[in-house]
C-alpha positions as CSV (number, residue, x, y, z in Angstrom):
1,X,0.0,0.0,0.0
2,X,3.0,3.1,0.6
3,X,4.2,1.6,-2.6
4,X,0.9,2.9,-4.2
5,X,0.2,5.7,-2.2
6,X,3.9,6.9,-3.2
7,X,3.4,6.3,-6.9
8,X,0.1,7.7,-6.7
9,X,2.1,11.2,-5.6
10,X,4.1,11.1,-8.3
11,X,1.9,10.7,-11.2
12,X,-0.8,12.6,-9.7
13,X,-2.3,15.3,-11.8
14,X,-1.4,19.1,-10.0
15,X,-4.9,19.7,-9.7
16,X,-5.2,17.2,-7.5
17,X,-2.8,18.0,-5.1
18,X,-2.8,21.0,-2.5
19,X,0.9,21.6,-1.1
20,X,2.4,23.7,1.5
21,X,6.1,24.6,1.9
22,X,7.7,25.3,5.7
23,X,11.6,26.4,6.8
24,X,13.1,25.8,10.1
25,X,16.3,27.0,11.2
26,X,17.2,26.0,14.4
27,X,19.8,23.5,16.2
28,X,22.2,23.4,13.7
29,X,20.3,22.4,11.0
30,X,17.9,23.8,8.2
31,X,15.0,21.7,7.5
32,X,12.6,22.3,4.6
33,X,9.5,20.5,4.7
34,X,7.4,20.2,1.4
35,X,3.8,18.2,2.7
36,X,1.5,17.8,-0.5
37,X,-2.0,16.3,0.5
38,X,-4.9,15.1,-1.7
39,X,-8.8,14.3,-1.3
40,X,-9.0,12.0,-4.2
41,X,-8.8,8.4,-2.5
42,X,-11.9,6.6,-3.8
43,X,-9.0,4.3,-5.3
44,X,-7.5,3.1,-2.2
45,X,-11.0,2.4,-0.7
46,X,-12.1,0.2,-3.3
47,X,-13.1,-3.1,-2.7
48,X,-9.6,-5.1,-2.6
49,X,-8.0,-7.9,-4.7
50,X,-7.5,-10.5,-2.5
51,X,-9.6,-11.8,0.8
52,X,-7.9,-10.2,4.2
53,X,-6.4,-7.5,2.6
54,X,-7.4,-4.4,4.9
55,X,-10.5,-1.9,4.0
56,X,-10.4,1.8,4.7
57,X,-13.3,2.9,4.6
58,X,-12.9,6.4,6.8
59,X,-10.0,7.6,4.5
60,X,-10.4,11.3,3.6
61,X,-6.9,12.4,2.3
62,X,-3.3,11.4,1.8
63,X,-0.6,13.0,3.1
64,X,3.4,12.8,1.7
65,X,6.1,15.4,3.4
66,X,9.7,15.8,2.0
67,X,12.0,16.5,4.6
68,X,15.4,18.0,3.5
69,X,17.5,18.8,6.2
70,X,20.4,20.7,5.8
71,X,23.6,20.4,8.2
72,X,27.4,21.8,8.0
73,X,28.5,19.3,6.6
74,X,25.6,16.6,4.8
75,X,22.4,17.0,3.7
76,X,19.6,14.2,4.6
77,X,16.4,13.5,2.6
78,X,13.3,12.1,4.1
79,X,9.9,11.0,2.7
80,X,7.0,10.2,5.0
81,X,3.3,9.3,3.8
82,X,0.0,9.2,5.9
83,X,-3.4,8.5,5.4
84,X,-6.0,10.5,7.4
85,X,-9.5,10.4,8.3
86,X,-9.1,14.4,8.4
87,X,-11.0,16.6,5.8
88,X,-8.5,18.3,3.5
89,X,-7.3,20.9,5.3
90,X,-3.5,21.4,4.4
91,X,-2.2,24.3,7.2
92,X,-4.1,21.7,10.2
93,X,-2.7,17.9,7.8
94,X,0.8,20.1,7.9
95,X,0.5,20.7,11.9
96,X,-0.4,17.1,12.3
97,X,2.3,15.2,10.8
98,X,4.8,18.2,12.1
99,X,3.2,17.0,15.9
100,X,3.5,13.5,15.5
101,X,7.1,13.8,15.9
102,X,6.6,15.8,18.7
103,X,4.4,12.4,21.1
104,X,7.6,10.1,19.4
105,X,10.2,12.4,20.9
106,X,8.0,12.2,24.5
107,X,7.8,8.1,23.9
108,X,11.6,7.7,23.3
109,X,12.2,9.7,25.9
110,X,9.8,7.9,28.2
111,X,11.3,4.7,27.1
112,X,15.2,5.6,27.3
113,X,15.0,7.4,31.0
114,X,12.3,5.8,32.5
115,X,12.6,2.1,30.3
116,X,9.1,2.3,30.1
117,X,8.9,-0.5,27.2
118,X,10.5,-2.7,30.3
119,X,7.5,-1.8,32.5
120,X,5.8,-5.4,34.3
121,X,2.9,-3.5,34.6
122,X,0.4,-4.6,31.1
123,X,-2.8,-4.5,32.1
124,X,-5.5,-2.6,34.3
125,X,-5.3,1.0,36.6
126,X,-1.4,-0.3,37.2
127,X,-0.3,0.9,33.4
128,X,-2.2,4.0,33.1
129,X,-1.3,4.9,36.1
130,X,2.6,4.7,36.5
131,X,2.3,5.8,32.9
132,X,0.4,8.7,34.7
133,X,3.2,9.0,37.2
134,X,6.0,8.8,34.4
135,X,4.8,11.6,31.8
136,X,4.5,13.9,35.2
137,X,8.1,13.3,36.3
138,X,9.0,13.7,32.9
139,X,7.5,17.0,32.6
140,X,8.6,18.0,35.9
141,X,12.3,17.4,34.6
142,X,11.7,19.2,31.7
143,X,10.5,22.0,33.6
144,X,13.9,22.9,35.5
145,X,16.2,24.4,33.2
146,X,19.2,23.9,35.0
147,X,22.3,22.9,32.4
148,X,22.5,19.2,31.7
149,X,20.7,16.4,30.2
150,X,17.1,14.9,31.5
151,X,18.8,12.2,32.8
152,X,21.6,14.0,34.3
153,X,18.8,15.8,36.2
154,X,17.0,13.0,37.2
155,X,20.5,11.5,38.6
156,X,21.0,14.8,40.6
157,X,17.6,14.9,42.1
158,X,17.7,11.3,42.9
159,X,21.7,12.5,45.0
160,X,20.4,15.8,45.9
161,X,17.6,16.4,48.1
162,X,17.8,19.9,47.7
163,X,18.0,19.6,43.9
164,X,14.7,17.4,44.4
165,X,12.7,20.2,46.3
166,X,14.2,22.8,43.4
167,X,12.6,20.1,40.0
168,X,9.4,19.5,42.7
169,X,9.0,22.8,42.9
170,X,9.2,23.7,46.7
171,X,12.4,25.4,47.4
């Protein structure tokens, strides 16, 4: 299916297709993102070939971002493709796919300080709520702008009482 959704991008007439360009400079890097969307998917939720091969039924538009990013010394290209149950909006399908990085970035950080993907806990109040617990200390971390890492902080507070009180808030 990206196979097709890809191909369908590149041979798609420009009518079809409603793009939006966007430039960020910032840590190093330049990064130019080039998302092209399109409300023409009565293709890809056509009745299918062959028996267990999935339906969409709720599809609205399809999404592709080009991500150039440009650093001293290389250049990286990138090419990412979504399907969305969203109306064909490109300024809100643009803020989307921009935002999903943004929940990744919280999981991996979740996962590398906290090992959250190592959690026991699977099932019932137990997961959602040291999941609760975790996203609060992680934000609390966050919050303290004091030079070093997140998990240099979280080593300090865990050495420091006074350093706790400070990222808790109460001194």
């Amino acid at each position: 299916m990206e196979a097709e959704v890809g191909a369908y991008f590149d041979t798609a007439p420009e009518g079809e297709l409603v793009s939006k360009t966007a430039v960020e400079k910032g840590h190093g890097r330049i990064e130019t993102r080039l998302y092209t969307a399109s409300k023409e998917v009565e293709w890809i939720k056509a009745d299918k070939s062959y028996p267990g091969q999935p339906r969409f039924e709720n599809i609205e538009t399809l999404v592709r971002v080009l991500n150039r990013t440009e650093y001293a010394d290389r250049c990286t290209f990138d090419t990412r493709l979504y399907i969305s149950s969203a109306p064909l909006d490109i300024e809100r399908l643009a803020a989307g796919a921009r935002g999903h990085w943004g929940v990744e970035s919280m999981h991996w950080l979740l996962d590398m300080e906290f090992k959250d993907d190592l959690s026991r806990y699977r099932a019932g109040y137990g997961a959602k709520n040291m999941a609760i617990v975790r996203r609060f200390a992680l934000g609390l971390v966050r919050a303290n702008k004091t030079a070093g890492s997140v998990k240099t902080r979280r080593k300090s507070a865990s050495w420091n009482t006074n350093f706790l009180l400070e990222i808790l808030q109460m001194k």
